[in-house]
C-alpha positions as CSV (number, residue, x, y, z in Angstrom):
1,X,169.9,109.7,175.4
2,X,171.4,109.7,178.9
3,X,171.0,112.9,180.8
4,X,173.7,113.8,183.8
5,X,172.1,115.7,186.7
6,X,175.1,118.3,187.1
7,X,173.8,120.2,190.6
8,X,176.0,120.0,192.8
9,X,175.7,121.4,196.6
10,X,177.7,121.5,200.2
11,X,176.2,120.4,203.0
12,X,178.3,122.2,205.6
13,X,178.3,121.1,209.4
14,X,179.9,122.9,212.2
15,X,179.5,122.9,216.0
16,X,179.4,125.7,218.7
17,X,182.8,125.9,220.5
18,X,183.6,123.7,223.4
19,X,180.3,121.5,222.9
20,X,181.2,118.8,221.3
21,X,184.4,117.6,222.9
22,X,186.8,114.8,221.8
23,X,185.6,112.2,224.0
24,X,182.0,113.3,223.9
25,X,179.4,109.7,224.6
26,X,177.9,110.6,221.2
27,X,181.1,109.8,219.3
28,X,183.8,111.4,218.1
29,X,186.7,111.2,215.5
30,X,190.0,112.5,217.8
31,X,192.7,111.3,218.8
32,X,192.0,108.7,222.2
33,X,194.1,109.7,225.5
34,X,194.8,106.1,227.1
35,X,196.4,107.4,230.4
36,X,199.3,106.4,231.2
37,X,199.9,105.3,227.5
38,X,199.7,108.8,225.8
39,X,197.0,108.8,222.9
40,X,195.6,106.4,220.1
41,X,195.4,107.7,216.3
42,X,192.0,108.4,215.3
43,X,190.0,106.2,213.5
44,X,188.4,108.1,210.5
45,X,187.9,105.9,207.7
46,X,184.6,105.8,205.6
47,X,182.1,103.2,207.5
48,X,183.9,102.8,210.6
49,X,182.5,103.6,213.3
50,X,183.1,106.3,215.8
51,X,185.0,106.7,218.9
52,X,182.3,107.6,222.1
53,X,182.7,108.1,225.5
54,X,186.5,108.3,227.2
55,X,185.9,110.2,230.0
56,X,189.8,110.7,229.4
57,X,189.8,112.6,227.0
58,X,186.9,114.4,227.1
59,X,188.0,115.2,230.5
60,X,191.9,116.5,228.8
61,X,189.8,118.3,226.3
62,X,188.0,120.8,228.8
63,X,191.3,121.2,230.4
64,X,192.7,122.4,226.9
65,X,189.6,125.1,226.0
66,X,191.2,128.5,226.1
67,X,187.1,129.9,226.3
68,X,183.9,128.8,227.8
69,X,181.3,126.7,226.3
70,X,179.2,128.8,223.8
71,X,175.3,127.1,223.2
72,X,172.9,129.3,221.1
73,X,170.3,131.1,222.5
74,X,167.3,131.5,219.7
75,X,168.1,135.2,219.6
76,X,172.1,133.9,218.5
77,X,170.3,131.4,216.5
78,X,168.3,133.8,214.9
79,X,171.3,136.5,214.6
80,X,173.8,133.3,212.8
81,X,171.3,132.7,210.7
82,X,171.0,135.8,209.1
83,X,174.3,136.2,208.6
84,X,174.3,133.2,207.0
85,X,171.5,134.5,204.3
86,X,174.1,137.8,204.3
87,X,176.7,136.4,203.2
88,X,175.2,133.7,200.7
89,X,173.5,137.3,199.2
90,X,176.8,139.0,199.1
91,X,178.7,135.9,197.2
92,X,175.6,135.1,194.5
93,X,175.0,131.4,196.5
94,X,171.5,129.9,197.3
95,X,171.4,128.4,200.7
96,X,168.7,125.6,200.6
97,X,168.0,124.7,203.8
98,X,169.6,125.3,207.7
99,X,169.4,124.6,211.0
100,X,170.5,126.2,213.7
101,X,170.4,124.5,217.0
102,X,171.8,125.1,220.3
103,X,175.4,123.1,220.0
104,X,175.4,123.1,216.0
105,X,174.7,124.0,212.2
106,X,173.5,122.7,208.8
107,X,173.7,124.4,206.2
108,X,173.1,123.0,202.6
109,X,174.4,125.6,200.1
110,X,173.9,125.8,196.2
111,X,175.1,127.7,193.4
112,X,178.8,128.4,195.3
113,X,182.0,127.1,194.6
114,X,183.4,123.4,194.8
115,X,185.1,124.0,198.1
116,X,183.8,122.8,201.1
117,X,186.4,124.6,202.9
118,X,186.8,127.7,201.8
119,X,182.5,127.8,201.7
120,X,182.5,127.0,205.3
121,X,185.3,129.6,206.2
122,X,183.1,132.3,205.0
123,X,180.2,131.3,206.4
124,X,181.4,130.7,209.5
125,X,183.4,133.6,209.4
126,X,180.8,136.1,208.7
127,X,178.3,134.3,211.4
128,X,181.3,134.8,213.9
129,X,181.3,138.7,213.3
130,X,177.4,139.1,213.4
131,X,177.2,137.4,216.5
132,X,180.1,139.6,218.2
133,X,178.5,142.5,217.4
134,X,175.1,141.2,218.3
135,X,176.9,140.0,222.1
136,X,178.8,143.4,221.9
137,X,182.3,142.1,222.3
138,X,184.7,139.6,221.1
139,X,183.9,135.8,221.7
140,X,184.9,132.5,219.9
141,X,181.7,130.9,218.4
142,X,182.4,128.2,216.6
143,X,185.1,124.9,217.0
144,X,188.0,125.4,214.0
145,X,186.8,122.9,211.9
146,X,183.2,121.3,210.3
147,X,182.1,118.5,207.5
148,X,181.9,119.3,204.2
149,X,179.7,117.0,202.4
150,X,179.6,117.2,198.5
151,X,176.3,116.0,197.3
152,X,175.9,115.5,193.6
153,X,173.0,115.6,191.7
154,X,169.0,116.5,192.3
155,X,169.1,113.4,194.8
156,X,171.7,113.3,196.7
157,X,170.9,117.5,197.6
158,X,167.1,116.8,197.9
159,X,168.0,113.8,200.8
160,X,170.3,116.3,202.4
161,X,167.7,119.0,202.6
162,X,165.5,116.6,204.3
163,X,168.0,115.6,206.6
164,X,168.4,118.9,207.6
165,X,164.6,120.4,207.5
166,X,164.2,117.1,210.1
167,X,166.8,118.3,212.4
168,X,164.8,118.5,216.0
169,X,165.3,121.3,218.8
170,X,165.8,124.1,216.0
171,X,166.0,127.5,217.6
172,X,166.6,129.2,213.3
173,X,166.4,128.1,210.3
174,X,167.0,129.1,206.5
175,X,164.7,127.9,203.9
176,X,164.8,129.1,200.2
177,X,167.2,132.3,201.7
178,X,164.7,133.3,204.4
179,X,165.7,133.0,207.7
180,X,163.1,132.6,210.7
181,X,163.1,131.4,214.5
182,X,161.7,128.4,215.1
């Protein structure tokens, strides 16, 4: 008899706005600005490597932010992270595992629908309102976009907890729906 492991989960990544440019030394999948030449198509194809460090176009990226730079403090950290466990609550999902660091977040969610992006709107979403209110006026958070990993079966969602329980400088983190600063 051949059993099929059907969990399924999302491990969902975003990054704080403005802190992880294109350009950034630690890589990046963006278009290339070659000056004088206009830009090179992004590379984003499953085992290629990444793009790092064109002081180029990181340096035409600042130029482009419409807001400042947003790091977490732990209190943020602390504030985004119940939100998260909020807004899991409200929508009957199980988030895992997350971390919350200073320039980005994991977050390995169960039990929610197969959509990364529509999962990540919400989350990100609802984080983005807590964290106004908690600063007291209107702010951008978070960059537009994330990763949406799909990770099937017991596995596969068990390697990306670790992953994300191993994350280093944590200032939150979720595990089993509790939230708590590191």
């Amino acid at each position: 008899m051949h059993i099929i492991d059907e969990a399924l989960a999302l491990h969902i990544t975003w990054t704080t706005y403005g802190s992880r440019l294109p350009g950034d030394e630690r890589g990046y999948v963006s278009n290339t600005l070659i000056p004088g030449k206009g830009y090179e198509r992004k590379q984003n194809t499953p085992g290629m490597p990444v793009t790092a460090d064109s002081v180029a176009t990181r340096d035409r990226a600042r130029q482009l932010q419409k807001w400042p730079t947003v790091y977490l403090t732990p209190a943020e950290a602390l504030v985004a992270a119940e939100a998260l466990v909020e807004i899991a609550k409200r929508n009957n999902w199980r988030i895992v595992r997350a971390a919350i660091m200073r320039d980005h977040i994991h977050v390995v969610v169960m039990d929610c629908p197969d959509d990364g992006p529509a999962v990540r709107r919400f989350l990100k979403g609802g984080s983005q309102a807590a964290l106004c209110e908690h600063h007291g006026s209107p702010r951008v958070w978070w960059t537009a976009k994330g990763s949406d990993r799909y990770k099937h079966g017991q596995t596969e969602i068990e390697s990306a907890t670790r992953y994300v329980a191993d994350q280093e400088n944590k200032l939150a983190e979720i595990i089993d729906m509790q939230a708590r600063a590191c």
